[in-house]
C-alpha positions, 0 to 999 in steps of 0.5 A: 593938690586940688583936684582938677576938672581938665579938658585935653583937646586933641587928647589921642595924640602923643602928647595928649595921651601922656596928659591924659596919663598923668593928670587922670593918676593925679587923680583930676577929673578928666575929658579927652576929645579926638578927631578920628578915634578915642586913644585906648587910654584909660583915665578920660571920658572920651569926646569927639571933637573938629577944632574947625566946627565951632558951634561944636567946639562951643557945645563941649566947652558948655557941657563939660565946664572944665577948670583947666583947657590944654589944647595939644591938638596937632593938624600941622597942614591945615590952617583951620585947625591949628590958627582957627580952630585954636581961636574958637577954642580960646573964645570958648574956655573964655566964656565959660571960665576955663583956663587956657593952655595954649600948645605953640612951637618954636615954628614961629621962629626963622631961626635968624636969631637963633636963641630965642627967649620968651620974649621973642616977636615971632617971625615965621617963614613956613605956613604952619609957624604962622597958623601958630604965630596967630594963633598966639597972637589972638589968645593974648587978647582974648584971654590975657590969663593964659599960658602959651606955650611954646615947645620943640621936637616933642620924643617919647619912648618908641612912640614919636615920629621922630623915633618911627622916622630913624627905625624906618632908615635904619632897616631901609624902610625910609628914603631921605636922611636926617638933616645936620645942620637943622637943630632944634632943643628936643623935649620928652613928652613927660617933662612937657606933660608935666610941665603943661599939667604945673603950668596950667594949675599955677596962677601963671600967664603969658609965653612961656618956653618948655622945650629940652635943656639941650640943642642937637640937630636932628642927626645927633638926636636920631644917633641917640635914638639909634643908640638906646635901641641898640640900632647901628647910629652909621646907618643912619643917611644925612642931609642938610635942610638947606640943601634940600629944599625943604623949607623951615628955619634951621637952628631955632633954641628956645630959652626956657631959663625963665620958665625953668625958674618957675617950675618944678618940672625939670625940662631934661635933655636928650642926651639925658632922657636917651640914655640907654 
């Protein structure tokens, strides 16, 4: 395996952290940015970087020349950043010969369809699902050989918002509760790192679908979380998205058979990976 020269936009994230991780033991080359501080992750050189600046985005691209550009930066309220800024990005690893992978979500879906293939025409009904619908839309034409990929609730080990979030109910520290009736195919963050880091070494392009091979709804996914932290699953309050108010589609399955088929990285579910 070749070693790489990678750029991880949004590097001190969750998932930009465990890229960071794997591709530096790998033994690739690696620069990392962040928006507000450098994650304490050895293996990078550490950049600063504002999707929304774009002679800023440009100068970095320029100086660090990358093979490989994994954009896994995260601002889900702020159209600048995750449609925007997601563009300038792709204009720049165009213009310097990098390979682009494109992090998306299963946000641009509405959930009407509720199993969704590559091949999907996205239809989002919340701001952020269309910030990265467009996204999407634009890199295919600026930069036809990049992936795009699409992923679900993203779970680590102790460290996700989705783990924070069941501790917090679970010791009283939350109000609110865990929908039942919204479902999602949660993914750990190393399948989803590894699959990225595979992805953006191939020779592939296109959509593709990296997501777990399960469907929970998030209550289901907080009782497993419960369970291996030896948390009590009954004290975890629900609630249904569709009561709530709350906008957002509520069963979205992405169908990751024909990515699957193409990777070495097996995509595992969460009953699988939160076993205890």
């Amino acid at each position: 395996m070749s070693i790489m020269n990678l750029l991880v936009v949004g590097g001190s994230g969750l998932l930009g952290r465990e890229l960071v991780r794997q591709s530096s033991a790998a033994g690739d080359r690696v620069v990392a940015s962040y928006l507000t501080r450098a994650a304490d992750s050895a293996g990078a050189d550490w950049r600063p970087l504002d999707l929304r600046d774009r002679p800023a985005v440009d100068q970095l691209l320029a100086a660090v020349r990358p093979d490989v550009v994994i954009n896994a930066a995260y601002q889900q309220h702020d159209w600048a950043s995750t449609a925007d800024g997601a563009i300038q990005l792709a204009v720049a690893a165009a213009a310097v010969g990098a390979r682009l992978v494109q992090v998306s979500s299963d946000a641009v879906f509405s959930g009407t369809a509720v199993r969704y293939p590559e091949t999907a025409v996205p239809d989002p009904i919340t701001p952020y699902g269309a910030a990265k619908a467009a996204a999407e839309s634009a890199i295919k034409i600026i930069s036809p050989s990049a992936v795009i990929a699409r992923t679900s609730l993203i779970i680590g080990d102790h460290d996700s918002p989705q783990e924070r979030l069941v501790h917090a109910l679970a010791g009283g520290e939350a109000t609110g509760g865990l929908f039942t009736d919204d479902i999602r195919c949660p993914v750990h963050v190393t399948d989803l790192a590894a699959a990225l880091l595979e992805l953006g070494r191939s020779g592939q392009s296109g959509v593709k679908h990296v997501a777990g091979a399960e469907a929970v709804s998030r209550h289901e996914l907080g009782v497993l979380i419960a369970r291996r932290d030896g948390l009590d699953p009954a004290s975890l309050p629900t609630r249904t998205r569709a009561g709530s108010g709350i906008a957002g589609p509520l069963d979205v399955r992405l169908d990751c058979t024909a990515t699957q088929q193409q990777l070495r990285t097996r995509l595992r579910g969460a009953t699988e990976f939160l076993a205890g």
